[in-house]
C-alpha positions in Angstrom: 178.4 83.3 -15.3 178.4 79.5 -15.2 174.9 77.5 -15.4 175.4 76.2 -11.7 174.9 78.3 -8.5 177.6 78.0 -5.3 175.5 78.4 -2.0 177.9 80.1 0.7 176.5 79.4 4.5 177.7 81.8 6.5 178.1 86.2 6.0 181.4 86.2 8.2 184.5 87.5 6.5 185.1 84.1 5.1 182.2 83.9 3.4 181.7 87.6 2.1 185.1 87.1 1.0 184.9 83.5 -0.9 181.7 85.0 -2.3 184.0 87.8 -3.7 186.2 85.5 -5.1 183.5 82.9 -6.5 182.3 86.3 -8.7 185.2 87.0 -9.9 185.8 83.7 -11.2 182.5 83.6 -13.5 180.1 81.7 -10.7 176.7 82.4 -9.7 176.7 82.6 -5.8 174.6 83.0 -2.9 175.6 83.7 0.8 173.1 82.5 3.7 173.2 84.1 6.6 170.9 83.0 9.8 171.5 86.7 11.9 168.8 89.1 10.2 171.7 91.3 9.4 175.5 91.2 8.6 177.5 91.8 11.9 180.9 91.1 13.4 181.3 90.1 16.8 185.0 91.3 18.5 187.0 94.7 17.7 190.5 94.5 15.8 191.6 92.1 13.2 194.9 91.3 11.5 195.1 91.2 7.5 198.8 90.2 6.6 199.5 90.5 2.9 199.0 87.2 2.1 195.5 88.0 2.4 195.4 91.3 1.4 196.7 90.8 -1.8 193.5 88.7 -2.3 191.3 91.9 -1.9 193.2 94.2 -3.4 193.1 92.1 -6.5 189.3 91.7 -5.8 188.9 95.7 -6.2 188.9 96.6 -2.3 191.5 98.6 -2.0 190.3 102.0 -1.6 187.6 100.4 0.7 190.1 99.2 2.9 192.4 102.0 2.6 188.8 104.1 4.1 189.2 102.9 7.5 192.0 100.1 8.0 194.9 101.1 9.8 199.0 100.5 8.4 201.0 99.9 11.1 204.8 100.6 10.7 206.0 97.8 12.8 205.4 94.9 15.0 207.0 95.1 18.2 207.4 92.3 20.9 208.2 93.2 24.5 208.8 92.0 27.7 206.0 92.7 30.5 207.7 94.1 33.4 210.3 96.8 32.0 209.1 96.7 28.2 212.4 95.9 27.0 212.1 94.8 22.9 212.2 91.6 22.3 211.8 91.6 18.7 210.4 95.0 16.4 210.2 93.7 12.7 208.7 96.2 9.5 205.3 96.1 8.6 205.3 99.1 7.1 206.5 100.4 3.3 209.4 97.8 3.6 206.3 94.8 3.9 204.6 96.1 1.5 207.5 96.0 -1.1 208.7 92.8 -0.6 205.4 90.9 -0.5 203.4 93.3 -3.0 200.4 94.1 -0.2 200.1 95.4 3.1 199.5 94.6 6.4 196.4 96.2 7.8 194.6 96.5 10.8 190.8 96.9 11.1 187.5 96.8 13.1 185.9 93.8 12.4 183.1 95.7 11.4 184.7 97.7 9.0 186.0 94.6 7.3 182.4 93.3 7.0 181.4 96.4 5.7 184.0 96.5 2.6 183.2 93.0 2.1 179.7 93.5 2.1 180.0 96.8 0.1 181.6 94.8 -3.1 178.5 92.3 -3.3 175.8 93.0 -5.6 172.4 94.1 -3.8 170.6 90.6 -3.4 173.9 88.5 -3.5 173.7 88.2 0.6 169.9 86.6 2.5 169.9 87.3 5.6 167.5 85.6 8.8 168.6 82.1 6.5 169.0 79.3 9.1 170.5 76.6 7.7 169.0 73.2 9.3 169.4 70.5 6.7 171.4 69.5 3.6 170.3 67.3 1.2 173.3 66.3 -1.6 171.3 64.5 -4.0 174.8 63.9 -6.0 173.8 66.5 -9.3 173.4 69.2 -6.4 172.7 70.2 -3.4 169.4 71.1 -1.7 169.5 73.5 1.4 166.4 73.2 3.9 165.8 76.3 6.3 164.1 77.2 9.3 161.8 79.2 7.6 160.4 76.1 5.4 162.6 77.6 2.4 165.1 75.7 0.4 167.4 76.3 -2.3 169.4 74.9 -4.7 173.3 74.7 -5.6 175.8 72.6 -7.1 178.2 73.3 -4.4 177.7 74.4 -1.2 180.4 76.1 1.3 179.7 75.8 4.9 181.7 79.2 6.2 179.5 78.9 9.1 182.0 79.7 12.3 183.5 77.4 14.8 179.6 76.4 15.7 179.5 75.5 12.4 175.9 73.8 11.4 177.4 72.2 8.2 180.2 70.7 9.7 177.8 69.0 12.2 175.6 67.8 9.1 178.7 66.2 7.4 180.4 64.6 10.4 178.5 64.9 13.1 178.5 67.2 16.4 181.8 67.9 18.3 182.1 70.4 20.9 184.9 72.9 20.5 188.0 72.6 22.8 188.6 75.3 25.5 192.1 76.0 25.4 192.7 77.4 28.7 192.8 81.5 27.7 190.0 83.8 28.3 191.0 87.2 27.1 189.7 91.0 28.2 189.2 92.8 24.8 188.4 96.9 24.7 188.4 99.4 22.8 189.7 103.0 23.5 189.5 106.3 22.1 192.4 107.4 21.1 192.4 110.8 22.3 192.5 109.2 25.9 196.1 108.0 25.3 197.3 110.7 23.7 200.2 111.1 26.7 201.7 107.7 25.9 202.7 108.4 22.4 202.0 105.4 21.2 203.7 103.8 17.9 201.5 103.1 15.2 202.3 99.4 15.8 201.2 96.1 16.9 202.8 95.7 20.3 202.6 92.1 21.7 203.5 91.7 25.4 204.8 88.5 27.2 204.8 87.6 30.6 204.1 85.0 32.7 200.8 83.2 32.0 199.4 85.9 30.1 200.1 88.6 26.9 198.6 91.9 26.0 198.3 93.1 22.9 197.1 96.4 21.2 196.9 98.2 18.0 195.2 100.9 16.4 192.0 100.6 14.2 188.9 102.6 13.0 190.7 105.0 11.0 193.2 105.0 14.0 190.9 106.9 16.0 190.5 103.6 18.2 193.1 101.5 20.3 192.1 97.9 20.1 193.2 95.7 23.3 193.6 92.1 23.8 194.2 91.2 27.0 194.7 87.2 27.2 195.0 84.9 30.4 195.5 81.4 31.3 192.4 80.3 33.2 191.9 75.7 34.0 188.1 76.0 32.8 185.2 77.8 31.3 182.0 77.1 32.2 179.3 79.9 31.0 177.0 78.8 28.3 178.3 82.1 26.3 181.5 82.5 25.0 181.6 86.0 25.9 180.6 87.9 29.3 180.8 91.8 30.1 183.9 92.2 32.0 185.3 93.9 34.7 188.2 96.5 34.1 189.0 95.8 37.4 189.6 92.5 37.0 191.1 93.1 34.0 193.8 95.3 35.9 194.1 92.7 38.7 195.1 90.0 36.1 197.9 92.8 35.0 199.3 93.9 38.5 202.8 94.6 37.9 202.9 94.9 34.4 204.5 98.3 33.0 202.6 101.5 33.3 201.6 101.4 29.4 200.1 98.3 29.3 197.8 99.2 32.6 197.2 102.6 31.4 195.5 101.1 28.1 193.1 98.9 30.2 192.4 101.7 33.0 191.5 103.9 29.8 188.7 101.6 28.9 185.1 101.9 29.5 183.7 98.0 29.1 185.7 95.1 28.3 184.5 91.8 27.5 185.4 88.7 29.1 186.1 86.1 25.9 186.8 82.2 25.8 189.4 81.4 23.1 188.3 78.0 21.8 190.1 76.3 18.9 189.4 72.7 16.9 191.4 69.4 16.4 192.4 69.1 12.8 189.6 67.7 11.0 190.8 64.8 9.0 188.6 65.7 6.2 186.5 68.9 5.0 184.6 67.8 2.2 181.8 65.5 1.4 180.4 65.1 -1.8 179.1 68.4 -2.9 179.9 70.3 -0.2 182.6 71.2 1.7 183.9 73.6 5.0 186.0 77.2 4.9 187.6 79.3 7.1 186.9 78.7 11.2 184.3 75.9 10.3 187.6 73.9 9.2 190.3 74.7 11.1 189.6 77.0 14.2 192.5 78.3 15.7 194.4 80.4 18.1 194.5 84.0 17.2 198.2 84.0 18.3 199.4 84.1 14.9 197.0 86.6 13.7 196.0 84.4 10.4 192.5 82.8 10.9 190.5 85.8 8.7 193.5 85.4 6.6 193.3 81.6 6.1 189.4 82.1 5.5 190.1 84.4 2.7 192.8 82.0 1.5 190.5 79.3 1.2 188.1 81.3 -1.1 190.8 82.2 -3.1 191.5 78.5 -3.5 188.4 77.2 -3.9 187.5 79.4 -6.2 190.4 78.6 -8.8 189.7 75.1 -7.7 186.1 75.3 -9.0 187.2 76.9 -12.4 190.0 74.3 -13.5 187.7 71.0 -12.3 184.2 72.6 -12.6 182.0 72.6 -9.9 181.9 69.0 -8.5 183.3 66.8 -5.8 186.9 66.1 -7.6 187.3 70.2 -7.4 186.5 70.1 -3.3 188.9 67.6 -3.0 191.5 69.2 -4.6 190.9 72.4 -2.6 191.0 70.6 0.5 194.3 68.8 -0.6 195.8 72.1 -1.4 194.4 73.6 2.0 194.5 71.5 4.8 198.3 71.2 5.3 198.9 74.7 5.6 195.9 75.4 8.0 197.0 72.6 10.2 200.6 74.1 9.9 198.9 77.6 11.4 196.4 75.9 13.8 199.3 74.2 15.4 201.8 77.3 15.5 198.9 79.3 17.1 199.0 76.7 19.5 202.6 76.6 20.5 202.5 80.3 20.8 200.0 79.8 24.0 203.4 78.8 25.5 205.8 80.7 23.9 204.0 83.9 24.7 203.3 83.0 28.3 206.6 81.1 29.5 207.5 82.0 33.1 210.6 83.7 33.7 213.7 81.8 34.2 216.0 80.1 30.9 213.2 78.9 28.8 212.3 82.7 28.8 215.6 84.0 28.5 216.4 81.3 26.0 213.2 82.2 23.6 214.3 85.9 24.0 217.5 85.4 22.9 216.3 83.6 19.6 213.7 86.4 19.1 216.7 89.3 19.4 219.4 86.7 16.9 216.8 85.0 14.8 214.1 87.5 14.4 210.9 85.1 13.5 209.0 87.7 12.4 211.4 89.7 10.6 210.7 90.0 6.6 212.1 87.2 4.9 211.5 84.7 7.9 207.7 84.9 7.1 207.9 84.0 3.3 206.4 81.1 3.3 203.2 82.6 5.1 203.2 86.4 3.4 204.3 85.0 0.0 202.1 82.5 -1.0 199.3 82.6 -3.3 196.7 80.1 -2.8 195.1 80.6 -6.4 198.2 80.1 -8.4 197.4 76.7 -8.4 199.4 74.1 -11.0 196.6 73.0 -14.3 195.7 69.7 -14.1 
């Protein structure tokens, strides 16, 4: 272990998963959590192989192979007829060209293997972070609780409400991009007569897309059922929702996709908020990962993946520059281009998924069926890069 300790605010994925990687690199490392107990809010999650890889070299993989789902395939469709648009391999074929595979999960699940690989005491929970105090040799974080502690580096992985962020640059409100989206879980026995694929389907229609996938062992169908709405204004971000409304928003849609929502016994009535690309991450000692730095859409299905990319980066970051401010720039150079890059296509999709029909539609089907954007060797640069092969300085 290294003399100097790496504070980690925040027990999301993000920061359960930069711990991870902080340990294997030789640091000492604490994770501060403010909920008096490691939870996950939301269902399914996405882990493309260029995060996986990152676990499985962290030792996760029979953890993850426990409960996360391998789909075979990721199939776009239309919303009235559910003609294909696009179905690209995520399966065996993924796997062999990228050296990892795709998963799905309960976010719960996730949390759990994550948690499951710390050492007992690595993780302090009911820790609310309310001051930090970088006195340039290190860092001194103040709690609610009249605790402090002490790092050389400190990692705010706090979320999109992120507390460090607002200590380093101030407070700014989140941007409400327009979506609210239905999510639900199903058993799986309850759609049994719609032989579904063991895929991720993602249908577009006007205004709105639905998409659903297996997780839990594949003993649960995970929905996510997204809207254009002008405004949201509940305090929460989340609301217990109505499966009727939920069905109303999808009148007309084929039989599958309202069969999956009429199946459901709660949904939850989500505002998808996202960030503008913070022109800087870091200050001093300390410095922001995952959703606390770049919030995004999840319409490329990459922010739990960028968060674990960040730790990965970081972390070989800290080891060639030692744990100092040069290192946190560095990571944040590295970084911050390719999470703007995803924070903006996660944006676009809003509109490609949700284009009325008429030629914009027809002309962004026709580039799905010839181009195939999501076909193996058009997502290279996403599912092949390594963010801790990092050139020596």
């Amino acid at each position: 272990m290294t003399d100097g300790r790496v504070a980690v605010i925040g027990g999301g994925i993000g920061g359960l998963a930069a711990a991870l990687s902080l340990r294997a690199a030789g640091f000492d490392v604490r994770v501060y959590e403010q909920a008096g107990a490691l939870s996950e809010v939301g269902a399914g999650i996405q882990i493309a192989p260029n995060a996986s890889r990152i676990l499985h070299r962290l030792g996760l993989a029979p953890a993850l192979d426990r409960r996360g789902v391998r789909p075979v395939a990721v199939h776009q469709r239309r919303w009235d007829d559910g003609r294909t648009l696009q179905r690209a391999p995520l399966g065996a074929e993924l796997e062999a060209a990228y050296g990892a595979p795709y998963y799905h999960f309960h976010r719960a699940d996730l949390l759990a293997a994550l948690a499951g690989a710390l050492p007992a005491g690595t993780v302090q929970t009911a820790q609310r972070l309310i001051g930090l105090d970088d006195r340039g040799d290190g860092v001194t974080l103040r709690f609610a609780d009249g605790g402090a502690a002490e790092a050389e580096i400190a990692i705010g992985a706090d979320g999109i409400h992120s507390e460090v962020r607002k200590l380093l640059f101030g407070p700014e409100a989140p941007r409400f991009t327009g979506c609210i989206a239905y999510r639900g879980l199903v058993p799986v026995e309850r759609l049994r007569h719609l032989d579904l694929e063991l895929a991720s389907n993602n249908w577009m229609g006007p205004g709105r897309h639905f998409v659903h996938y297996f997780v839990a062992g594949a003993t649960l169908v995970n929905f996510v059922a997204v809207i254009e709405q002008d405004s949201w204004t509940r305090e929460s971000w989340t609301d217990p929702g109505e499966v009727a409304d939920a069905l109303a928003a999808f009148e007309g849609w084929h039989p599958q996709v309202r069969a999956i929502i009429g199946a459901v016994d709660q949904t939850f009535k989500w505002a998808l908020f996202d960030r503008v690309a913070l022109p800087q991450w870091s200050a001093g000692r300390v410095t922001l990962l995952g959703d606390a730095a770049h919030a995004m859409l999840p319409f490329m299905a990459q922010g739990a993946g960028q968060s674990i990319e960040d730790g990965a980066a970081l972390a070989a970051c800290l080891v060639q520059e030692g744990p100092g401010p040069a290192a946190l720039r560095r990571y944040e150079t590295l970084r911050r281009p390719r999470a703007t890059r995803l924070q903006d296509l996660s944006r676009a999709n809003k509109t490609r998924f949700h284009l009325p029909d008429g030629p914009e539609q027809q002309a962004r089907d026709a580039a799905m069926a010839n181009t195939g954007d999501r076909q193996i060797a058009a997502m290279a640069w996403l599912y092949a890069h390594d963010p801790s092969a990092i050139e020596p300085i």
